[in-house]
C-alpha positions as CSV (number, residue, x, y, z in Angstrom):
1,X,-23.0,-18.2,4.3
2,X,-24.1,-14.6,5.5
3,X,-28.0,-13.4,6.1
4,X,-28.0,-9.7,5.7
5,X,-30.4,-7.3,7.8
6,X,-30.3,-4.9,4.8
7,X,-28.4,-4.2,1.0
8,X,-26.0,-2.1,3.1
9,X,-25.0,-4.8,4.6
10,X,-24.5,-6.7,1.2
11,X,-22.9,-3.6,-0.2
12,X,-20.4,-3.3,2.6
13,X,-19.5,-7.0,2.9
14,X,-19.1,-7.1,-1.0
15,X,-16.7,-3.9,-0.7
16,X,-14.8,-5.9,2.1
17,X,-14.3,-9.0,0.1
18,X,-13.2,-7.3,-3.1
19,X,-10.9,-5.1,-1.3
20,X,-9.1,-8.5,0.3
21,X,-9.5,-10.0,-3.0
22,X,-7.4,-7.2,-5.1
23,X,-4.9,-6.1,-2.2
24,X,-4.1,-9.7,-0.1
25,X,-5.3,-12.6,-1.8
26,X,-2.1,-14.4,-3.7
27,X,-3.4,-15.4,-7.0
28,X,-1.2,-18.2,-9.0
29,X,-1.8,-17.1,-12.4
30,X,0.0,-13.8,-11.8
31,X,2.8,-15.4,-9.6
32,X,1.5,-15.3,-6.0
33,X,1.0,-11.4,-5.9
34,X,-1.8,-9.7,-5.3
35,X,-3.5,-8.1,-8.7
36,X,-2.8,-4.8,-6.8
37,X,0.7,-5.3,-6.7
38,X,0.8,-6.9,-10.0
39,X,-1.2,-4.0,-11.6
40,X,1.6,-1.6,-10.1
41,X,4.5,-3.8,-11.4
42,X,2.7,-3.7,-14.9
43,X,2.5,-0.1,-15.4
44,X,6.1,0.7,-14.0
45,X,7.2,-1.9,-16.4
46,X,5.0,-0.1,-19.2
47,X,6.7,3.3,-18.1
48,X,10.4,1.7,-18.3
49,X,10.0,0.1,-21.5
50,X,8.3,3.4,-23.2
């Protein structure tokens, strides 16, 4: 666990982890993408289909 020196700090490590999060982490439930990529795949698949 982390002890912060100040809320920036939180602020800035809770950016950081959501950015690794939505852009690396491999999430199961949307078939081992990222929700970035799976977000993009969603709308171009939206776009296609409309």
């Amino acid at each position: 666990m982390n002890e912060y020196e100040t809320l920036k700090d939180v602020y800035r490590n809770i950016k950081e982890f959501l950015k690794l999060y939505n852009t690396k982490r491999l999430h199961s439930s949307i078939g081992y993408k990222p929700p970035i990529e799976f977000e993009k795949e969603q709308i171009l698949n939206t776009r296609i289909i409309a």
